[in-house]
PDB file of N, CA, C and O in Angstrom:
ATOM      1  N   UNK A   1      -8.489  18.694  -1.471  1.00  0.00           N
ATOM      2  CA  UNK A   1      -8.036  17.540  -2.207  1.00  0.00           C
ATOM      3  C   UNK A   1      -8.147  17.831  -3.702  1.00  0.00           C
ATOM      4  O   UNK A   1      -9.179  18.254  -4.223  1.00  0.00           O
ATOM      5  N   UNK A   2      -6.960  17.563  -4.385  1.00  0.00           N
ATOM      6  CA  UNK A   2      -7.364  17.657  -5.838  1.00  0.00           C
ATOM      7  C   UNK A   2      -7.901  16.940  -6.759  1.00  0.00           C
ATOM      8  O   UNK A   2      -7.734  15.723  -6.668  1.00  0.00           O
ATOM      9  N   UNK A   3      -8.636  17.438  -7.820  1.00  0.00           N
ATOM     10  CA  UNK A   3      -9.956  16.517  -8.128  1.00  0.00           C
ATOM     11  C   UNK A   3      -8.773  16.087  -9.566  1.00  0.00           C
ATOM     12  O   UNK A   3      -8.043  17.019  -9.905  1.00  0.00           O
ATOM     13  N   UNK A   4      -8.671  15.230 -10.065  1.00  0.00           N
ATOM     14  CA  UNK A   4      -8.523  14.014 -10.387  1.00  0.00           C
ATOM     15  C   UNK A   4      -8.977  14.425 -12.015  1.00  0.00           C
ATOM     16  O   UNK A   4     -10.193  14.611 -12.052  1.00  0.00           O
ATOM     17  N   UNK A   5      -8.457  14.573 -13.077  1.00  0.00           N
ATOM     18  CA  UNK A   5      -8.697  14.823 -14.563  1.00  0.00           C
ATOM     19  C   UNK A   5      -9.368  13.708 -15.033  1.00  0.00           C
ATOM     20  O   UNK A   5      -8.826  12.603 -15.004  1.00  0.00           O
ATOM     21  N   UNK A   6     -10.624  13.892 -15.516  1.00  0.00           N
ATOM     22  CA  UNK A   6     -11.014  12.361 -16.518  1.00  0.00           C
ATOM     23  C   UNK A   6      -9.790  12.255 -17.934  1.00  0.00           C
ATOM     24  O   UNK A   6      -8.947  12.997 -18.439  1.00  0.00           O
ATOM     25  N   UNK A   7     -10.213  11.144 -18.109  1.00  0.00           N
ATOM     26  CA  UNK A   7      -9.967  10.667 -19.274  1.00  0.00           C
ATOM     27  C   UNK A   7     -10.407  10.239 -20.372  1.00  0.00           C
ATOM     28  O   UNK A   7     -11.010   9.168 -20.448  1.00  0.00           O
ATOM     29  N   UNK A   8     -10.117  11.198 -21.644  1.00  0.00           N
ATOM     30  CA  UNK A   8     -11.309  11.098 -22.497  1.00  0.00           C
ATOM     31  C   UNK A   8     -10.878   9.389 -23.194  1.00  0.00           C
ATOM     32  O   UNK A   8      -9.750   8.905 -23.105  1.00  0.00           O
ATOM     33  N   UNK A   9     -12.117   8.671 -23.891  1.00  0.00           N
ATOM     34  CA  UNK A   9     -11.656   7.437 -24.044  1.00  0.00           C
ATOM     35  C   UNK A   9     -12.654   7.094 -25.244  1.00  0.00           C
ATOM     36  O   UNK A   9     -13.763   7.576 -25.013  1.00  0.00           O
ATOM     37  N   UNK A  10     -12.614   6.652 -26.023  1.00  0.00           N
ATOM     38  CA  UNK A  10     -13.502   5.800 -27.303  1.00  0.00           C
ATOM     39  C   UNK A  10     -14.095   4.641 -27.065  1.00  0.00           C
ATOM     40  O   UNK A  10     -13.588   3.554 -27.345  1.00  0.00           O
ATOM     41  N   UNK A  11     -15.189   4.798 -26.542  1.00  0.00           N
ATOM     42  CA  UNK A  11     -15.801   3.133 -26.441  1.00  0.00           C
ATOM     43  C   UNK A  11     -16.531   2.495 -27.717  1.00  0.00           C
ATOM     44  O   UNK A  11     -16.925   3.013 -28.761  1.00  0.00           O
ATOM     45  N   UNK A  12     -16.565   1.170 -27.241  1.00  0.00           N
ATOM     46  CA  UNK A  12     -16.992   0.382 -28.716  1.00  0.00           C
ATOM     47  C   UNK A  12     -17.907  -0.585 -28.075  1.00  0.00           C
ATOM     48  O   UNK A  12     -17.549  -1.341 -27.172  1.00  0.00           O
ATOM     49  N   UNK A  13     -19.145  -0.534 -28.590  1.00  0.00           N
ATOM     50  CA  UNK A  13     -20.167  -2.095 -28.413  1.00  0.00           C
ATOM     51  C   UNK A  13     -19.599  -3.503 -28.331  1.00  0.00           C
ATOM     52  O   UNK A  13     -19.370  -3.930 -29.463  1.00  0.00           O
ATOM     53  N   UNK A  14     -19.327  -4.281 -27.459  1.00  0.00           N
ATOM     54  CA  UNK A  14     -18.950  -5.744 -28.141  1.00  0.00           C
ATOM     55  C   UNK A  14     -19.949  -6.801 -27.431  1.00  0.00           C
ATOM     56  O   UNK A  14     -20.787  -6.780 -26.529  1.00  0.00           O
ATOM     57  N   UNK A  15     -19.361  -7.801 -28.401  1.00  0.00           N
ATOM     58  CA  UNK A  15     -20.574  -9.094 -27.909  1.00  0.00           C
ATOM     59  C   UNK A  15     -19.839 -10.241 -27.718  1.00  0.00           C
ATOM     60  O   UNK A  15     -19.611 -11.213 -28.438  1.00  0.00           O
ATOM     61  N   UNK A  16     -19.531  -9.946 -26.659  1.00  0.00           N
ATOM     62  CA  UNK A  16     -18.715 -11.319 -25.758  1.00  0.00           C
ATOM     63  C   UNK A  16     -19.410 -12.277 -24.846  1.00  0.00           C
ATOM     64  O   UNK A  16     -19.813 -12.001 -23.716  1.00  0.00           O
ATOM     65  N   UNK A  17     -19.505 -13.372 -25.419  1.00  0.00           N
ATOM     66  CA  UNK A  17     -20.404 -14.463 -24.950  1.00  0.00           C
ATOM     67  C   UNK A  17     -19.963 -14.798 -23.071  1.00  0.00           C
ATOM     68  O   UNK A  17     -18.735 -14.727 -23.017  1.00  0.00           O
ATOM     69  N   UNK A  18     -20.205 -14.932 -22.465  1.00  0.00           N
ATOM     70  CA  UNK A  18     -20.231 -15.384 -20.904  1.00  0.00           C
ATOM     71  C   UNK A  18     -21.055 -16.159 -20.336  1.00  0.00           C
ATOM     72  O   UNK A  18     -22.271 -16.267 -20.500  1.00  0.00           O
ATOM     73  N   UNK A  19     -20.098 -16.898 -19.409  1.00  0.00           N
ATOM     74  CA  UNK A  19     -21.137 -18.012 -18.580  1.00  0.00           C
ATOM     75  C   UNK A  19     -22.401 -17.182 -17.797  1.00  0.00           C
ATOM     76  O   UNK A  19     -22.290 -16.261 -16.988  1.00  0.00           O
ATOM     77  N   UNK A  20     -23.156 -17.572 -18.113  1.00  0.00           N
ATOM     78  CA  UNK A  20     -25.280 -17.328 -17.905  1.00  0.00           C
ATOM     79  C   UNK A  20     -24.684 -16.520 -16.131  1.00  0.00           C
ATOM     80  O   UNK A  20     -24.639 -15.335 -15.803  1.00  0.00           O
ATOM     81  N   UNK A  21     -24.319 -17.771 -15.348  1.00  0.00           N
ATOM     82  CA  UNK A  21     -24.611 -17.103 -13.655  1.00  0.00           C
ATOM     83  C   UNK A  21     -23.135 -16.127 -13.591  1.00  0.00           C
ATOM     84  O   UNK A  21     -23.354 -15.349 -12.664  1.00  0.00           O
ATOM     85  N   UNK A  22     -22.123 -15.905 -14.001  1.00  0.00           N
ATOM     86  CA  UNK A  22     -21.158 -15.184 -14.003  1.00  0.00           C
ATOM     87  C   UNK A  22     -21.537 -14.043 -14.406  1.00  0.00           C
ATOM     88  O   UNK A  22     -21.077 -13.094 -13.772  1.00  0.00           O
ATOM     89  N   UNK A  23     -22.494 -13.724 -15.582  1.00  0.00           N
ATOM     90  CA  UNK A  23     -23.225 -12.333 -15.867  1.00  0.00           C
ATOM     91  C   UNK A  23     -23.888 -12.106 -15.033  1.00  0.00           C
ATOM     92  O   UNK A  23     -23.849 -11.056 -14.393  1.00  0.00           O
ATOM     93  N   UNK A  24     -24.626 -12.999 -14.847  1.00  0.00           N
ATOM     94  CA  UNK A  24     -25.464 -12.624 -13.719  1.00  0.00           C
ATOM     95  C   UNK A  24     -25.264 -12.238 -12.634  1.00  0.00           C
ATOM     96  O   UNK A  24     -26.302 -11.701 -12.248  1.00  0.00           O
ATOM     97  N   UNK A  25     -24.193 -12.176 -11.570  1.00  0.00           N
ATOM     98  CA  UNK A  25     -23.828 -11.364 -10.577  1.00  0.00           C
ATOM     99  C   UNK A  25     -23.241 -10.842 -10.621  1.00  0.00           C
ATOM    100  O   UNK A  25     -22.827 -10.247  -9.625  1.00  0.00           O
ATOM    101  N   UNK A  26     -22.558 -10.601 -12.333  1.00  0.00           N
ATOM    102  CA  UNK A  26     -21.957  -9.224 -12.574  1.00  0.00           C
ATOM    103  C   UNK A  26     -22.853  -8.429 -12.561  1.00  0.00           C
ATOM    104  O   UNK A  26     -22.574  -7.309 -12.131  1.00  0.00           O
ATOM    105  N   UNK A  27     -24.599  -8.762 -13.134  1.00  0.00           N
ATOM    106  CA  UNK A  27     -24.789  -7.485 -13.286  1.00  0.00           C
ATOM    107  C   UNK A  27     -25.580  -6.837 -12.244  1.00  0.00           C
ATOM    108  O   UNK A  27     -25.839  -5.637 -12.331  1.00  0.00           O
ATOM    109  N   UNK A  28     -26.048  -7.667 -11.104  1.00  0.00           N
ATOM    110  CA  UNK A  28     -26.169  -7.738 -10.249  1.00  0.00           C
ATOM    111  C   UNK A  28     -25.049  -6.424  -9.213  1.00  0.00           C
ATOM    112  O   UNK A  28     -25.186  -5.381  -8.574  1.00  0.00           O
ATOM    113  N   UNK A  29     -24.085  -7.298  -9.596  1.00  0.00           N
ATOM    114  CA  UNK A  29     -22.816  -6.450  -8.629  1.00  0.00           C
ATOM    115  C   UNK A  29     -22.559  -4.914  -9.644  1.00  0.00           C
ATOM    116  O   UNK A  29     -21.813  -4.032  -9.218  1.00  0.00           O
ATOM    117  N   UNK A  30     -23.097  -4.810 -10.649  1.00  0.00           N
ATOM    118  CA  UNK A  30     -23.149  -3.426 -11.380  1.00  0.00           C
ATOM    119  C   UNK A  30     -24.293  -2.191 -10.261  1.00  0.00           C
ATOM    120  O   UNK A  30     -24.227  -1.079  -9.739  1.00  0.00           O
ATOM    121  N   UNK A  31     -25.300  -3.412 -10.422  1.00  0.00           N
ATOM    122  CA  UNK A  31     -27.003  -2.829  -9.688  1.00  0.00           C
ATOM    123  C   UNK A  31     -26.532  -2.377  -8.161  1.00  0.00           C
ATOM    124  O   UNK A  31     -26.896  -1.293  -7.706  1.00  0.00           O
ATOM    125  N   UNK A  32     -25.769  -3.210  -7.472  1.00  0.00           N
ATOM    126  CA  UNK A  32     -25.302  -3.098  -6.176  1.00  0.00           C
ATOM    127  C   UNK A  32     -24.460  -1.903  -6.043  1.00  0.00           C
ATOM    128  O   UNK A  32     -24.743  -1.057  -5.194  1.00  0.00           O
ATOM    129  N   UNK A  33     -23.379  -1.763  -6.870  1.00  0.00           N
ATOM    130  CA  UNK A  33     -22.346  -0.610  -6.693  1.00  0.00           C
ATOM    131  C   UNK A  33     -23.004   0.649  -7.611  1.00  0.00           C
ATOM    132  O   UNK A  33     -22.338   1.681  -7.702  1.00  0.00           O
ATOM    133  N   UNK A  34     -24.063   0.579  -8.160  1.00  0.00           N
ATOM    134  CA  UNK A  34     -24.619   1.845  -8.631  1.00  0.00           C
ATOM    135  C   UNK A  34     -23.450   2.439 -10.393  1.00  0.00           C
ATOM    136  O   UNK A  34     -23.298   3.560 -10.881  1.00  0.00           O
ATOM    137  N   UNK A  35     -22.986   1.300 -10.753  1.00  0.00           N
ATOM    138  CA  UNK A  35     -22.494   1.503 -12.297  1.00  0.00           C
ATOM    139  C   UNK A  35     -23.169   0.263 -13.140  1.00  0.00           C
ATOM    140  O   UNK A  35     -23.697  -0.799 -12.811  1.00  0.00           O
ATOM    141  N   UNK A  36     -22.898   0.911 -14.373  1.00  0.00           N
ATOM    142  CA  UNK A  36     -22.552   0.413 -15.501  1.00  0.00           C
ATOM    143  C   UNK A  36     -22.453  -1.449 -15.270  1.00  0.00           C
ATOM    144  O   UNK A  36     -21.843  -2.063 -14.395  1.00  0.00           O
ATOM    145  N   UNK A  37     -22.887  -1.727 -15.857  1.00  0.00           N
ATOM    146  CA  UNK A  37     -21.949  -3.265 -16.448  1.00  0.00           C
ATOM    147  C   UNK A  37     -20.386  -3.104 -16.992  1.00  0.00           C
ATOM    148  O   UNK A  37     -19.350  -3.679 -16.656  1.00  0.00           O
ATOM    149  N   UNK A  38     -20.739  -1.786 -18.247  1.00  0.00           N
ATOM    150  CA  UNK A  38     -19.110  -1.677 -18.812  1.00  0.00           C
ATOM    151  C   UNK A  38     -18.149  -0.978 -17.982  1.00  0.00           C
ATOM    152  O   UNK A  38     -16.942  -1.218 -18.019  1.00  0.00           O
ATOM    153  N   UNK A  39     -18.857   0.154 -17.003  1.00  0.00           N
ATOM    154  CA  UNK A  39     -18.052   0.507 -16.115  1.00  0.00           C
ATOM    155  C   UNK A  39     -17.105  -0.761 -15.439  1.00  0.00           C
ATOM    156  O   UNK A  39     -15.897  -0.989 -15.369  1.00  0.00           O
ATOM    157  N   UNK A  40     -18.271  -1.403 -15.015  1.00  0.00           N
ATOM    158  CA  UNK A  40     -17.541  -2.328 -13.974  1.00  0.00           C
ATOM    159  C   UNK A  40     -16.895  -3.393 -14.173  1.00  0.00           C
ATOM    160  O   UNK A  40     -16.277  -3.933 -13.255  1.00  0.00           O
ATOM    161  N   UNK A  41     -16.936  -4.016 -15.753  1.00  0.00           N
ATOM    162  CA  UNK A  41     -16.152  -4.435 -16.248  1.00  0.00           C
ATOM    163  C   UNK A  41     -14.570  -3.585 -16.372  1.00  0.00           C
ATOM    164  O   UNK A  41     -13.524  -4.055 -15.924  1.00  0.00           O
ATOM    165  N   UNK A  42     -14.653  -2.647 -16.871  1.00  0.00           N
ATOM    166  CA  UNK A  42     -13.363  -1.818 -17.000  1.00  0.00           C
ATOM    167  C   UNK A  42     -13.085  -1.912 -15.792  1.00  0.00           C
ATOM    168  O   UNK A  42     -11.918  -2.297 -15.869  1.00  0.00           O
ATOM    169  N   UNK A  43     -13.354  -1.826 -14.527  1.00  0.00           N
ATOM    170  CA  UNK A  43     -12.652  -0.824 -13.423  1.00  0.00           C
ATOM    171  C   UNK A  43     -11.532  -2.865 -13.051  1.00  0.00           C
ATOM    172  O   UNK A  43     -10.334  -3.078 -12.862  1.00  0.00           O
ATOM    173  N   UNK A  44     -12.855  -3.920 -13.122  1.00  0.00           N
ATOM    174  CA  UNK A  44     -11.973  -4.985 -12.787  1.00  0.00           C
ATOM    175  C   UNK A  44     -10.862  -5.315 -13.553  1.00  0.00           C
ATOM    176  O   UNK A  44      -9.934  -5.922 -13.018  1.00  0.00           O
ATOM    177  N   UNK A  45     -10.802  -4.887 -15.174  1.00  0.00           N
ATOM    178  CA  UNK A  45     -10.096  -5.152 -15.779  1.00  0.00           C
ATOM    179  C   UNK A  45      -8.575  -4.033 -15.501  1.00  0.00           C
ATOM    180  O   UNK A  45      -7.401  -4.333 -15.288  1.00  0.00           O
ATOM    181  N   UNK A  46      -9.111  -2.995 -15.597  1.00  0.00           N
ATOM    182  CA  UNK A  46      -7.753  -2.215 -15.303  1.00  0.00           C
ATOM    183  C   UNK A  46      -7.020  -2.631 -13.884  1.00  0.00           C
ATOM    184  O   UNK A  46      -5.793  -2.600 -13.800  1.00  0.00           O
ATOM    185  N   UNK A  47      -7.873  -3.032 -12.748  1.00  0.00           N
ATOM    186  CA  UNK A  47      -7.184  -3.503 -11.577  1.00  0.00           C
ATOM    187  C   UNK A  47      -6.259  -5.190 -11.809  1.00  0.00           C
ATOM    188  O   UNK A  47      -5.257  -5.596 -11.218  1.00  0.00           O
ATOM    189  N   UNK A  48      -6.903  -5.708 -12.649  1.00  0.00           N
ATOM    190  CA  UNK A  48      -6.651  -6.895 -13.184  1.00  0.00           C
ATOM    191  C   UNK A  48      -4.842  -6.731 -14.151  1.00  0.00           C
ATOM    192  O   UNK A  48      -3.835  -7.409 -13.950  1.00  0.00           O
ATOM    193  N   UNK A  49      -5.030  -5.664 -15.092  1.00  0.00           N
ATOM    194  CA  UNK A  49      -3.709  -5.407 -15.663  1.00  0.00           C
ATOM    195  C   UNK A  49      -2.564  -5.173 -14.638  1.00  0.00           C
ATOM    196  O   UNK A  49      -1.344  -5.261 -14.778  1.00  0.00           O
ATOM    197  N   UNK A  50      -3.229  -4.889 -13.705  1.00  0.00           N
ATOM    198  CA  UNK A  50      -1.695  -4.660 -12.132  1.00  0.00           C
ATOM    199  C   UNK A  50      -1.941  -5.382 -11.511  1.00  0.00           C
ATOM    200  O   UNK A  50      -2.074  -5.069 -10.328  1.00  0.00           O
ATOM    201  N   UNK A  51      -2.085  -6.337 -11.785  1.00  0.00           N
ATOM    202  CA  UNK A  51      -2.113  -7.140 -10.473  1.00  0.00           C
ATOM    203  C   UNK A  51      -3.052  -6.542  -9.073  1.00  0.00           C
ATOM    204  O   UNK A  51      -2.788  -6.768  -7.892  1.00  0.00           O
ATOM    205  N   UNK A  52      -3.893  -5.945  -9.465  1.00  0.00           N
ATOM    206  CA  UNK A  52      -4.622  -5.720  -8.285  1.00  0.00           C
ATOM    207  C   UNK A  52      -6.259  -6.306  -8.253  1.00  0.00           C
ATOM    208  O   UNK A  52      -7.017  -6.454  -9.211  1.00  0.00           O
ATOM    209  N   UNK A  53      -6.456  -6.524  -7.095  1.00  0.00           N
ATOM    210  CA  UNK A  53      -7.777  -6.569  -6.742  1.00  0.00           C
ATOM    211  C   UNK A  53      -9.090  -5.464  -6.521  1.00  0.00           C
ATOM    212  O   UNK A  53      -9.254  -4.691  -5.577  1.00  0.00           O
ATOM    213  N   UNK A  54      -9.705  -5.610  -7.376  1.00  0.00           N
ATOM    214  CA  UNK A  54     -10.781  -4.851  -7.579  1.00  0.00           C
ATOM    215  C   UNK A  54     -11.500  -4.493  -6.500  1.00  0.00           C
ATOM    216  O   UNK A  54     -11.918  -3.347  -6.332  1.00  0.00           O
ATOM    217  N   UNK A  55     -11.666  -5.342  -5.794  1.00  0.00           N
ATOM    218  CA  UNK A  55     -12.786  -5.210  -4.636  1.00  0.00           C
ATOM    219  C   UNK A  55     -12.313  -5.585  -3.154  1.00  0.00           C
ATOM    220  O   UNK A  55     -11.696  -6.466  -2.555  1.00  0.00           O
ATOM    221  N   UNK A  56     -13.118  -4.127  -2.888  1.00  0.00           N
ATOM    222  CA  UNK A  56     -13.406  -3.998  -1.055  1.00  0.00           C
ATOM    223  C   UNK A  56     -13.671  -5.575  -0.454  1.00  0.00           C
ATOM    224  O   UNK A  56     -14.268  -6.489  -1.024  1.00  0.00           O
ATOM    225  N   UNK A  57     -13.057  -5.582   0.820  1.00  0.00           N
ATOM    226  CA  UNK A  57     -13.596  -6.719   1.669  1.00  0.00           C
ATOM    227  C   UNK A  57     -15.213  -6.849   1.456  1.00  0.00           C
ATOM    228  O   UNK A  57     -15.870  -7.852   1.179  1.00  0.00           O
ATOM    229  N   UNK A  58     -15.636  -5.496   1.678  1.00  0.00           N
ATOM    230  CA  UNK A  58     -17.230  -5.454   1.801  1.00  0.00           C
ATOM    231  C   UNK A  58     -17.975  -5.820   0.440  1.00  0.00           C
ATOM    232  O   UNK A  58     -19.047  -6.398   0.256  1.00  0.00           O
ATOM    233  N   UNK A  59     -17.140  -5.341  -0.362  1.00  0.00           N
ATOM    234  CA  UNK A  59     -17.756  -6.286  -1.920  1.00  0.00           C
ATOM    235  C   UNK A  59     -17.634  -7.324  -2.344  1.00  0.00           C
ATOM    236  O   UNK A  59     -18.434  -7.766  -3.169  1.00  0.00           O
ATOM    237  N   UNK A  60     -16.342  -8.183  -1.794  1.00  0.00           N
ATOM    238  CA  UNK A  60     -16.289  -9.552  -1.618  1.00  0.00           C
ATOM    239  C   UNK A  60     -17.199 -10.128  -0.814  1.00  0.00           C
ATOM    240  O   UNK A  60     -17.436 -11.272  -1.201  1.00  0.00           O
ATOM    241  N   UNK A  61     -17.758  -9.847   0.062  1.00  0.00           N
ATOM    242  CA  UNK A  61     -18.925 -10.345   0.855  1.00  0.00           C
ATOM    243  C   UNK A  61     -19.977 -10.520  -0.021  1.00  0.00           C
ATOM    244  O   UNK A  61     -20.501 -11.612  -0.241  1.00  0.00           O
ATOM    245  N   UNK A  62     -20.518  -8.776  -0.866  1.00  0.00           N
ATOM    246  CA  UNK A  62     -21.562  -8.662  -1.302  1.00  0.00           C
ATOM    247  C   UNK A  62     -21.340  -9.914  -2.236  1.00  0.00           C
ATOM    248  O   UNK A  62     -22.160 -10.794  -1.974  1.00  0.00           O
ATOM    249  N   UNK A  63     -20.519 -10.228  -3.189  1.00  0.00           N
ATOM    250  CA  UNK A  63     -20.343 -10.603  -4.366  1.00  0.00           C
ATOM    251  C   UNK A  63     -20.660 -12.611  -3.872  1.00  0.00           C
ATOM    252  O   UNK A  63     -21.305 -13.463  -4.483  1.00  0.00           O
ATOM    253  N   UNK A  64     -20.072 -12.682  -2.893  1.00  0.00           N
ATOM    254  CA  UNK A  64     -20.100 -14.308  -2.231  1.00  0.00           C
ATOM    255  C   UNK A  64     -21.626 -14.643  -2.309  1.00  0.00           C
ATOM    256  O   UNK A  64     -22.100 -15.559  -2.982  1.00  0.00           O
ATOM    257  N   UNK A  65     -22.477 -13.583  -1.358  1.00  0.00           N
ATOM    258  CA  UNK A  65     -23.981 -13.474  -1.593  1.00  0.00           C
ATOM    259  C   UNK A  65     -24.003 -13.687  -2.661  1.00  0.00           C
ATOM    260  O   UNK A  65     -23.642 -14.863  -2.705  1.00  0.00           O
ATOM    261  N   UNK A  66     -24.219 -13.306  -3.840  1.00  0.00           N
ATOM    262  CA  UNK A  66     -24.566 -12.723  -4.842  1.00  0.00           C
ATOM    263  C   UNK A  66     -24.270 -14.277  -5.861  1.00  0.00           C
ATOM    264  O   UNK A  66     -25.043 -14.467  -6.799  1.00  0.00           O
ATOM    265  N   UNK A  67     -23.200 -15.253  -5.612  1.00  0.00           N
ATOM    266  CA  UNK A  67     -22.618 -15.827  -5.865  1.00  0.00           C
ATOM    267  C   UNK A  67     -23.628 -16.861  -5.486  1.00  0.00           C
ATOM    268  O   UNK A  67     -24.090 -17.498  -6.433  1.00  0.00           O
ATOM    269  N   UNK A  68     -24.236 -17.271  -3.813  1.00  0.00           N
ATOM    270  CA  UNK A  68     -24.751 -18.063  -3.558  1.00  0.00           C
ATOM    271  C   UNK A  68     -26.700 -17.732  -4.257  1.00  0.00           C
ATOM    272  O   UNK A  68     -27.372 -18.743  -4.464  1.00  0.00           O
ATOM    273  N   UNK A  69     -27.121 -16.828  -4.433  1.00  0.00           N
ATOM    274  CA  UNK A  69     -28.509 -16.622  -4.991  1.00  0.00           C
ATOM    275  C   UNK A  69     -28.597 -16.904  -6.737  1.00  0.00           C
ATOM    276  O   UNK A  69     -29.588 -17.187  -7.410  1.00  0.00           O
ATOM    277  N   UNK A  70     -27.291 -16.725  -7.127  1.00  0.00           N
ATOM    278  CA  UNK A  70     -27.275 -17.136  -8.663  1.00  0.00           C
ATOM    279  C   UNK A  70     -26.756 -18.467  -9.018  1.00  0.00           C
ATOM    280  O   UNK A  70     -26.552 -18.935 -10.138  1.00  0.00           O
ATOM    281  N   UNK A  71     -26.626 -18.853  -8.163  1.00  0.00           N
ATOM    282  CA  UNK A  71     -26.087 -20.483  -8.022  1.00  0.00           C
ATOM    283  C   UNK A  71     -24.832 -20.904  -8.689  1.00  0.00           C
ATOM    284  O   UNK A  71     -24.768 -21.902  -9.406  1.00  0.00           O
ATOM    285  N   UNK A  72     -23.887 -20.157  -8.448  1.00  0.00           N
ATOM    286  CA  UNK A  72     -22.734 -19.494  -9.282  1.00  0.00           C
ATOM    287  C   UNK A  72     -21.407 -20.801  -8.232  1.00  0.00           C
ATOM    288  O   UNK A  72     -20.666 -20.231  -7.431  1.00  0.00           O
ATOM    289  N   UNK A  73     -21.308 -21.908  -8.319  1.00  0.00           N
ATOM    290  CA  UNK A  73     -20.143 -22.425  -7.878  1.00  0.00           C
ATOM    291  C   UNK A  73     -18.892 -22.559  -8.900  1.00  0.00           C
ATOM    292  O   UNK A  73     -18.073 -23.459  -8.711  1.00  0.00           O
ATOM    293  N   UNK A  74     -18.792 -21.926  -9.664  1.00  0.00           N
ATOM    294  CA  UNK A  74     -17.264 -21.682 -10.186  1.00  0.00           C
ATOM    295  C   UNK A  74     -15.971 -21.217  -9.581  1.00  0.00           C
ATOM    296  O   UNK A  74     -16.015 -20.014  -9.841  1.00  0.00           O
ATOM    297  N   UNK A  75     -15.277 -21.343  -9.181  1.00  0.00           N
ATOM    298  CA  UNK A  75     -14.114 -20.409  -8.899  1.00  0.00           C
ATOM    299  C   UNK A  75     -13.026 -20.431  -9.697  1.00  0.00           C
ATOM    300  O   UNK A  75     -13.063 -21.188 -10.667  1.00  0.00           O
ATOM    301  N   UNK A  76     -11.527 -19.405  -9.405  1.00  0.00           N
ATOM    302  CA  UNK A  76     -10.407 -19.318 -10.480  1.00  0.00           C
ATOM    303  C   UNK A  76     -10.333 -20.098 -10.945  1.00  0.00           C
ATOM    304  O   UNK A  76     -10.242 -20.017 -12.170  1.00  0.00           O
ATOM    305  N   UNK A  77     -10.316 -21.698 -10.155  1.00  0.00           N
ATOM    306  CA  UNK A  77      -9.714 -22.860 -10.524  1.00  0.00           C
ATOM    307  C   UNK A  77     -10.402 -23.462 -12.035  1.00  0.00           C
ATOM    308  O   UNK A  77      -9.778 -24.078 -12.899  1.00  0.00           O
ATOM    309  N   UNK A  78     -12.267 -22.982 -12.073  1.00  0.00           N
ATOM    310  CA  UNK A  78     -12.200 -23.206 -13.517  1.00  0.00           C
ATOM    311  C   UNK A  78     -12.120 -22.358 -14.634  1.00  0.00           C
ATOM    312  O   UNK A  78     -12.867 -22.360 -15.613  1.00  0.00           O
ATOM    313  N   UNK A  79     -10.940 -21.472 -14.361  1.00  0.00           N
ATOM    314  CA  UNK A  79     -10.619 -20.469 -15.089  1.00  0.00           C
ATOM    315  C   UNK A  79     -10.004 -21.540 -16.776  1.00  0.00           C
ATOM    316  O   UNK A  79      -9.294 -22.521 -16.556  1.00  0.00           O
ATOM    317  N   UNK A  80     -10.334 -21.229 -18.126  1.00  0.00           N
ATOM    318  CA  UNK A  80      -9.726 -21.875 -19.230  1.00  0.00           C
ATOM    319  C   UNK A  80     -10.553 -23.330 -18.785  1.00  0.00           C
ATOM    320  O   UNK A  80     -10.987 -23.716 -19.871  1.00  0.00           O
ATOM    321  N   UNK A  81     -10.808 -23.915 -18.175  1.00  0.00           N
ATOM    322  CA  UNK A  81     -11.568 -25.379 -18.317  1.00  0.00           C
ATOM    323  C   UNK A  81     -12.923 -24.933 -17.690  1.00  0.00           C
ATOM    324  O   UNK A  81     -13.337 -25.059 -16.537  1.00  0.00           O
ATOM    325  N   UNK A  82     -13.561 -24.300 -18.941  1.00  0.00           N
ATOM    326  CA  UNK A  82     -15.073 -24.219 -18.919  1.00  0.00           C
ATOM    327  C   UNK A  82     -15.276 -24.712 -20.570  1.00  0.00           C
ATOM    328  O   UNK A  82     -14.465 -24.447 -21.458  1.00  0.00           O
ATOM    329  N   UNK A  83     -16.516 -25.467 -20.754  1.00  0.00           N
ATOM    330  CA  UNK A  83     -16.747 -25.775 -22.247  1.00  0.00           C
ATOM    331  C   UNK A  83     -18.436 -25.776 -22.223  1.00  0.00           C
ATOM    332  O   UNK A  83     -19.145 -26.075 -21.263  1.00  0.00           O
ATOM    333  N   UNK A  84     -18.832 -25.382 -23.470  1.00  0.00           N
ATOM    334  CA  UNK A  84     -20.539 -24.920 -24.140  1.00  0.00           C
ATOM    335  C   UNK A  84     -21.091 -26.326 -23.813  1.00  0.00           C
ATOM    336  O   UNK A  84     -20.618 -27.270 -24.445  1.00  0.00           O
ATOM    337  N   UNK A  85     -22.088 -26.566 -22.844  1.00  0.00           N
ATOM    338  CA  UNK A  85     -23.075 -27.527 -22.460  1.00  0.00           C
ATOM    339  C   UNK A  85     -23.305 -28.465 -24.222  1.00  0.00           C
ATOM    340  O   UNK A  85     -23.218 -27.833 -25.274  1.00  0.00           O
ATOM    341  N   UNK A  86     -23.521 -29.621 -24.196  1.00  0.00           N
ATOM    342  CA  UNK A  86     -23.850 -29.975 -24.960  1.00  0.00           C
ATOM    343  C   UNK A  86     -25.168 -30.101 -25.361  1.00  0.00           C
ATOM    344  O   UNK A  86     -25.900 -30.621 -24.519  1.00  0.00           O
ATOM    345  N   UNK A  87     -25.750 -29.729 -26.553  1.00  0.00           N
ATOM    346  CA  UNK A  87     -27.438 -29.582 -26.736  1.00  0.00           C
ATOM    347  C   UNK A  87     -27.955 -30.965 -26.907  1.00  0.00           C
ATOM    348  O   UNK A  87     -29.161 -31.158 -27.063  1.00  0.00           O
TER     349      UNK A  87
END
């Protein structure tokens, strides 16, 4: 099988604010699949630019778990209608 050329790439630090339990079983689901946070941000995002889905049946499972221990009830639907708790 032929092995597959990396790609050299420039990364940059950023500080992008996110909902508290949504990090949280991201990074969780980083710890689980054995990468990165930024890895695994990239890999959803590039599957995301095609229209594809990132994840195995079996990581959708993991991730549902993962979903119910961080107390994470969001789904797509409140994708754009999320707003900063009021202090």
């Amino acid at each position: 099988m032929p092995v597959e050329p990396f790609h050299e790439v420039e990364r940059i630090q950023t500080g992008v604010r996110m909902e508290r339990r949504i990090l949280k079983v991201l990074k969780a689901l980083a710890e689980y699949k054995d990468l990165t946070l930024g890895d695994l941000l990239e890999g959803i995002v590039l599957h995301a630019f095609e229209g594809q889905s990132a994840f195995s049946g079996e990581t959708l499972s993991a991730i549902a778990q993962l979903k119910k221990i961080y107390g994470l009830d969001l789904d797509a639907s409140a994708s754009h209608r999320m707003r900063d708790r009021q202090k």
